[in-house]
C-alpha positions as CSV (number, residue, x, y, z in Angstrom):
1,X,73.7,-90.8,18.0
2,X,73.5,-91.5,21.5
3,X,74.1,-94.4,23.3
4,X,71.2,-97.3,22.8
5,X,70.6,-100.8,23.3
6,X,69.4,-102.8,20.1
7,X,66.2,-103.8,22.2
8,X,65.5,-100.1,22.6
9,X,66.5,-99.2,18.5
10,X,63.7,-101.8,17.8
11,X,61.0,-100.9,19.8
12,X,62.0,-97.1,18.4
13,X,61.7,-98.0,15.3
14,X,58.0,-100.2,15.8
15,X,56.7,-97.3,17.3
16,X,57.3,-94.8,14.8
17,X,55.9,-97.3,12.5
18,X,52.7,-97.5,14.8
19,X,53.0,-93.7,15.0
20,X,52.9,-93.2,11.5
21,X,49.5,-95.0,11.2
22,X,47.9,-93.5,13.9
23,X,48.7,-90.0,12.8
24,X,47.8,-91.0,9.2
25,X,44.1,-92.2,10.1
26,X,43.7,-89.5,12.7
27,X,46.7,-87.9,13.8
28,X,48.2,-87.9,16.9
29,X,50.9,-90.1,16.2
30,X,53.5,-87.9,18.2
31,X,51.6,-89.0,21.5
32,X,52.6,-92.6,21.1
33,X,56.2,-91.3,19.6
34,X,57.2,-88.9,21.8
35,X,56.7,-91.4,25.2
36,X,58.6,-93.6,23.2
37,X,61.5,-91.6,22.7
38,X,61.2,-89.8,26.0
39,X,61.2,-93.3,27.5
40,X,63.9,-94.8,25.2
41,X,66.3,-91.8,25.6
42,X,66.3,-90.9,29.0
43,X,69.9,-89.3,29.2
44,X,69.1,-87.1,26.3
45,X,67.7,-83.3,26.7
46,X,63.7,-82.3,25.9
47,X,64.5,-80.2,23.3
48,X,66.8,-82.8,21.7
49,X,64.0,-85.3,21.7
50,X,61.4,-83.0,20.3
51,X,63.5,-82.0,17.5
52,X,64.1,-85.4,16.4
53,X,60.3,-86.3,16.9
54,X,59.7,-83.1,14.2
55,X,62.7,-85.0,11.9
56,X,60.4,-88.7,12.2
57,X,57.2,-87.2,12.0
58,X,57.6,-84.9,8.9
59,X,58.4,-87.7,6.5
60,X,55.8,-90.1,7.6
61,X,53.1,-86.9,7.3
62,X,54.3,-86.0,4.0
63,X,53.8,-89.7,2.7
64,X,50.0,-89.8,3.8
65,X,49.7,-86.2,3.0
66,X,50.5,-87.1,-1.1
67,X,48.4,-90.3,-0.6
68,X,45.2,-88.0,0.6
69,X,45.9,-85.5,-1.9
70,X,46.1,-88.2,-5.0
71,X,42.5,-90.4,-3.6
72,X,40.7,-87.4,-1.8
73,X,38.7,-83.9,-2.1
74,X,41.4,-82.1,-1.1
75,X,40.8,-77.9,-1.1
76,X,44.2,-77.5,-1.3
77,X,44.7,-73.9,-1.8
78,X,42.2,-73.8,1.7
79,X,45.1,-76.4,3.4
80,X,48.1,-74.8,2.4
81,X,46.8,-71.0,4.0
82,X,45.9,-72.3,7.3
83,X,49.3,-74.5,6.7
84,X,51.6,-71.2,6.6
85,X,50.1,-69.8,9.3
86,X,50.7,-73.0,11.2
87,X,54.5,-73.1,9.6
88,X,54.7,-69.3,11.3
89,X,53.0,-70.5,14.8
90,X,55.1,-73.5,15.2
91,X,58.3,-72.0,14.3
92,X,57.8,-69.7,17.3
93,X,56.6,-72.8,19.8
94,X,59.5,-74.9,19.1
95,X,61.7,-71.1,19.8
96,X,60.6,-71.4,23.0
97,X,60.6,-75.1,23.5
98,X,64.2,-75.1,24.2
99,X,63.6,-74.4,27.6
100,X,61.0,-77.4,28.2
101,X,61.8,-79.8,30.5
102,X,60.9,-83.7,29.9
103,X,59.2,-83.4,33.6
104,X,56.5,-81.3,32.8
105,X,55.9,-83.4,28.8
106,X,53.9,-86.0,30.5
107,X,51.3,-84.0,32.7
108,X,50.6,-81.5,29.7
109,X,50.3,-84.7,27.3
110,X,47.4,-86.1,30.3
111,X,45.4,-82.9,30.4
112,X,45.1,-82.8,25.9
113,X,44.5,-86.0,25.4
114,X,41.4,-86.0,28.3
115,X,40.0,-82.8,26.3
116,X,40.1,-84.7,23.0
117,X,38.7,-88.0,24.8
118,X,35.3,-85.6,26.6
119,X,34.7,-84.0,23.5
120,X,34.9,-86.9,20.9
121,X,32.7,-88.9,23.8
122,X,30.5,-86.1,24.4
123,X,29.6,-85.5,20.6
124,X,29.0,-89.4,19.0
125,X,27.4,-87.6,15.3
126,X,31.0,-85.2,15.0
127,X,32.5,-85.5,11.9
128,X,30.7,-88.3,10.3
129,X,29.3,-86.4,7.3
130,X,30.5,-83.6,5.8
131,X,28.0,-80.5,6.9
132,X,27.8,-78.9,3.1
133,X,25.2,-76.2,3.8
134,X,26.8,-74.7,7.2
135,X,30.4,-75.3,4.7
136,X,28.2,-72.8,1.9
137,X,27.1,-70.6,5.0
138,X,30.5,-70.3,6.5
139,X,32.2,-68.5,3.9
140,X,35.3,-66.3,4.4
141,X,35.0,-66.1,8.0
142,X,35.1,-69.3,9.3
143,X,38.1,-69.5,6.5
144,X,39.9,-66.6,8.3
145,X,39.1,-68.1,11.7
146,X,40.9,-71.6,10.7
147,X,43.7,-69.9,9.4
148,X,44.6,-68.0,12.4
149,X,43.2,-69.9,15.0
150,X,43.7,-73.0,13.6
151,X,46.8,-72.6,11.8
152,X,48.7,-70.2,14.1
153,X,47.2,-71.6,17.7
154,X,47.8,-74.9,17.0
155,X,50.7,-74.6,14.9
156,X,52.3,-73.0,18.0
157,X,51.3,-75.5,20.1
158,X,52.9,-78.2,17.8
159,X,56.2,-76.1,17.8
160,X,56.0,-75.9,21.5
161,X,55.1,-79.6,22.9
162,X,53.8,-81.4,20.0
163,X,51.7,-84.4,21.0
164,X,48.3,-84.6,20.0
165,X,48.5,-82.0,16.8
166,X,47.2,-84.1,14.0
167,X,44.1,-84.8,16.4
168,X,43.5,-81.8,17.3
169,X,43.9,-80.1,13.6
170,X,41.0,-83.3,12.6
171,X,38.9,-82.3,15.3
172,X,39.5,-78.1,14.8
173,X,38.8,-78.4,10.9
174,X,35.6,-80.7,11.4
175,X,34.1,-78.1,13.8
176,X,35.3,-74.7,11.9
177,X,34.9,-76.2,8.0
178,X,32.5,-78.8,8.9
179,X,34.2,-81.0,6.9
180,X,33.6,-85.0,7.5
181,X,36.7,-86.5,9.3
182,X,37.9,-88.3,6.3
183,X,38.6,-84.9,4.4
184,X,39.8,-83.1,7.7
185,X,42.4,-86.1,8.0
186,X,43.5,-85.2,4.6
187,X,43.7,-81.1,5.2
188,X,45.4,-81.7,8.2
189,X,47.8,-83.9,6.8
190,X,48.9,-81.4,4.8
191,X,48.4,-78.5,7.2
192,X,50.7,-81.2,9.8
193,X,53.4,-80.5,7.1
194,X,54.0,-77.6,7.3
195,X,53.8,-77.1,11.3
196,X,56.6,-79.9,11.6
197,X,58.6,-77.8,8.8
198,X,58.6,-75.1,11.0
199,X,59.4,-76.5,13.8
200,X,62.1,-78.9,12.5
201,X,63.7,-75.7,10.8
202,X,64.1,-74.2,14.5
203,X,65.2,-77.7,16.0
204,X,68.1,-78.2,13.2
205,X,69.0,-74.4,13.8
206,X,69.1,-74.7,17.6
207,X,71.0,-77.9,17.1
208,X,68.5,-80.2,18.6
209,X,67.8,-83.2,16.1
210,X,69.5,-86.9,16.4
211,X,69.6,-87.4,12.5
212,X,71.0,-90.4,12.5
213,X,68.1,-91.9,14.4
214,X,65.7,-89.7,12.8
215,X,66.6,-91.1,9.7
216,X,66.1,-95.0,10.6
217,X,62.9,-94.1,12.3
218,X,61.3,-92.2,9.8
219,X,61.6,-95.2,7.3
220,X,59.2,-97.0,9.7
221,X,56.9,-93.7,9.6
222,X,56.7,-93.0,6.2
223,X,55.7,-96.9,5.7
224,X,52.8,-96.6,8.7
225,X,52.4,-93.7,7.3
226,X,51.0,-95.1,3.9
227,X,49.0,-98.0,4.8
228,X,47.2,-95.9,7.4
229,X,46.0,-92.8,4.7
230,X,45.2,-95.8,2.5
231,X,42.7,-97.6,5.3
232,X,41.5,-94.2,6.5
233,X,40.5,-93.7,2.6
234,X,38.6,-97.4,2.0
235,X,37.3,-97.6,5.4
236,X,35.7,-93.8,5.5
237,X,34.6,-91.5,8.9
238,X,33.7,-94.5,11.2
239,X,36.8,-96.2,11.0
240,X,38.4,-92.8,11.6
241,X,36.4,-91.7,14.8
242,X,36.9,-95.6,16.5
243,X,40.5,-95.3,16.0
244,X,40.6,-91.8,17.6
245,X,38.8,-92.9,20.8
246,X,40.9,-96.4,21.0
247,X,43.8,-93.7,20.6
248,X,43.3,-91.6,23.0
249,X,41.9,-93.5,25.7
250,X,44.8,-96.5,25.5
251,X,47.4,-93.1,26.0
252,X,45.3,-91.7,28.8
253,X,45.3,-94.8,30.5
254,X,49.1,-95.4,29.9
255,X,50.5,-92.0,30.5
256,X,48.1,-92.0,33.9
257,X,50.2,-94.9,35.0
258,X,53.4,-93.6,34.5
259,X,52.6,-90.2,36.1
260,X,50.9,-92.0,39.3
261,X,53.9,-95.0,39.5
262,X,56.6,-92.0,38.9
């Protein structure tokens, strides 16, 4: 483990706990976990903090993923196609993330999270109910489309950079399975699974993962990790969409700072 000051293990360790809830409700938790570790492990290389990211992540997505599963309509067999196809995407992302530089993390993170923030702004009804006739109307198609474009796209995008994967699979499956956001949560929870999987498999393989940390850090996920899948269950979609525009527009603001004061 690399050199780190108690001060800096703490706040680590608070915001994987943070990130853990956030990702649980409405993922996204890697885009308050990765500044975090980018910012608390500034001598360390990009594809050494990603991988260790994928390491945290995993365990507190799994937790909330089993907690969905056990309260929630869950179409599993749906979740755990689009999820291989994610697994396969993201597997070749974090191939190519080795070559990343930190420099060029926080711009990409600025230009997701201001997609997510116009669309969730621009649409105010998304995701509140679940949309059961266009679900019936959809049919194999728009379960062929989720597997490959969801799945794959942003399963590659998750191996690749990461931040902002959780949200996007919520907002994705709301739109292509017209799902409510409660349920999407839960599919992309376990969908989320299997696209860190992949991309953990190619971080430990490449040599890229801080264990030691990983391991203390993920104890604070997995813990967020439960209490937010159980508030995102009891509170329903409302609670859900509030939190995913407090989200992203507290990270837009604070990622717009660093990138103007750097």
């Amino acid at each position: 483990m690399p050199d780190i000051t108690l001060t800096a293990l703490i706040v680590l360790c608070l915001a994987a706990a943070a990130a853990g809830w956030i990702d649980a409700v409405v993922g996204g938790g890697g885009l308050l976990l990765l500044p975090a570790l980018l910012l608390g492990l500034p001598q360390v290389p990009a594809a050494q903090v990603l991988g260790t990211n994928k390491a945290v992540a995993i365990v507190g997505t799994s937790g909330a993923a089993v907690t969905y599963v056990r309260k929630a309509p869950v179409k599993v067999a749906t979740a755990l196609r689009i999820g291989l196809a994610a697994l396969a995407g993201s597997m070749a992302g974090a191939f190519f993330a080795a070559g990343i530089s930190s420099d060029v993390l926080r711009p990409v993170i600025m230009v997701v999270l201001l997609a997510v923030a116009a669309f969730v702004m621009l649409r105010p009804s998304f995701g509140r109910t679940a949309d059961d006739d266009a679900r019936r109307e959809a049919g194999r198609a728009r379960t062929v489309a989720a597997i490959v474009l969801v799945g794959g796209g942003i399963g590659f995008y998750d191996g690749l950079f990461g931040p902002g994967t959780g949200t996007f699979l919520v907002l994705a499956l709301t739109a292509v399975l017209h799902l409510d956001l409660v349920n999407a949560s839960a599919t992309a929870k376990i969908v989320n699974v299997c696209t860190n999987a992949g991309a953990l498999a190619m971080f430990a393989y490449q040599g890229s993962v801080l264990w030691q940390l990983a391991a203390l850090m993920a104890v604070f996920n997995l813990a967020g990790g439960l209490v937010g899948a159980r508030m995102a269950l009891s509170r329903g979609s409302g609670f859900v969409r509030g939190v995913l525009l407090v989200v992203v527009f507290s990270l837009v603001a604070k990622l717009a700072f660093d990138q103007w004061a750097g």
